[in-house]
N, C-alpha and C positions, 0 to 999 in steps of 0.2 A: 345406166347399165344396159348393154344391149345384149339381145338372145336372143339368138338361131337354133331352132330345133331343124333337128332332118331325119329322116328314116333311109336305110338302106335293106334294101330286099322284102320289103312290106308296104303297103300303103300308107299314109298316117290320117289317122281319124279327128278330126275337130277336139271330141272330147280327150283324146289321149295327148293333143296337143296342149290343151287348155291344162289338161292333169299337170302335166310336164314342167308347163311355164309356172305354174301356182305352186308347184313345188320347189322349184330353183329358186324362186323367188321370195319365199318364207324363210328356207334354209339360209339365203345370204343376203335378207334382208339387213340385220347387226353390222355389214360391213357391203353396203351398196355403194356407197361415195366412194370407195376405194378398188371399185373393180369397175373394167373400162369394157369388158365382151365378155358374155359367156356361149358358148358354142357345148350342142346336146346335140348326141347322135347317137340315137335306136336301134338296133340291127338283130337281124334274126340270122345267128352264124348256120345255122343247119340247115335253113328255108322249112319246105314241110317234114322234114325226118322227125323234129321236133327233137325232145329231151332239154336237156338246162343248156339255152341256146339265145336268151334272150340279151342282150346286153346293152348298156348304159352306158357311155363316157361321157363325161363332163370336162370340159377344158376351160378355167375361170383365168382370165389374164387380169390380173391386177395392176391398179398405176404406179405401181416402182416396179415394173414389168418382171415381177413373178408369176410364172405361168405354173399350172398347176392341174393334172391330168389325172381323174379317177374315171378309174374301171369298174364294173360290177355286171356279173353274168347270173343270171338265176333262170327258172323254170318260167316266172309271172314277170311281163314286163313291167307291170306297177310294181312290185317289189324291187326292182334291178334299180327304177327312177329313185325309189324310195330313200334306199339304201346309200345310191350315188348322192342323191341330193343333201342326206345327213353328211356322209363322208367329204363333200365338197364344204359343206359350212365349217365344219370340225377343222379342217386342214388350213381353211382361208382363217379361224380364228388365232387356230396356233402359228401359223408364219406370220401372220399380222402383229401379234404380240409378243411373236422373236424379235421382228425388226422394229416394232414400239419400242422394248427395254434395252437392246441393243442400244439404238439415239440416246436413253436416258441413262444408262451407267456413267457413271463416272470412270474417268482413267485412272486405271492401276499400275502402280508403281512394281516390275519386275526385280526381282530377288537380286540385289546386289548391286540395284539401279545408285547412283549420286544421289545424296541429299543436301540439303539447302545448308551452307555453312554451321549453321546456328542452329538445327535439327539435332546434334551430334551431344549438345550441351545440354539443350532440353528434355532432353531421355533420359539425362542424368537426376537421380537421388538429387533433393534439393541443399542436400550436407557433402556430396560430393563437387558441386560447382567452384568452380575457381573464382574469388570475388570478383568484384566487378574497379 
């Protein structure tokens, strides 16, 4: 799995880096083999104005190339990572195990579909069959 963190309109600190990476990385650690890049970008929408201006997006591309984009804006930029970094795992678990049980259902026969000649007989009460 590859990660690119970047900061827009701030500098970024070693440790906020470090934070970052240890957090993306615990959150989708259960589903690593099946993510090919994740791309984290920091930004301070207000610059010094300040107020809840911090924000976190997370873009996780997965190898059946589903891409997957969360947002999170709070006051604390370790909060915004936090938040992003649970909401990125949660997301990659539930489309990961849409498109797991998807592969494994079985085909469903629609309402009204053809059935196998000899289907028609075997539904039948075993007193109503016509000998044989």
């Amino acid at each position: 799995m590859r990660l690119a963190i970047r900061s827009h309109r701030f500098p970024m600190t070693d440790s906020l880096r470090n934070y970052t990476e240890r957090r993306l990385r615990f959150a989708l650690s259960m589903a690593a083999g099946k993510v090919n890049a994740v791309t984290v970008v920091l930004s301070d929408i207000n610059g010094p104005r300040g107020g809840r201006d911090k924000c976190c997006r997370v873009r996780v591309s997965a190898r059946d190339r589903q891409v997957m984009v969360i947002d999170d804006v709070e006051d604390n930029l370790y909060l915004a990572i936090d938040r992003a970094a649970d909401r990125a795992g949660r997301t990659l678990a539930r489309n990961l195990g849409r498109s797991m049980t998807r592969k494994r259902q079985p085909g469903r026969r629609r309402a009204g579909a053809a059935r196998p000649a000899n289907a028609a007989e075997e539904a039948m009460p075993p007193g109503d069959r016509e000998p044989s």
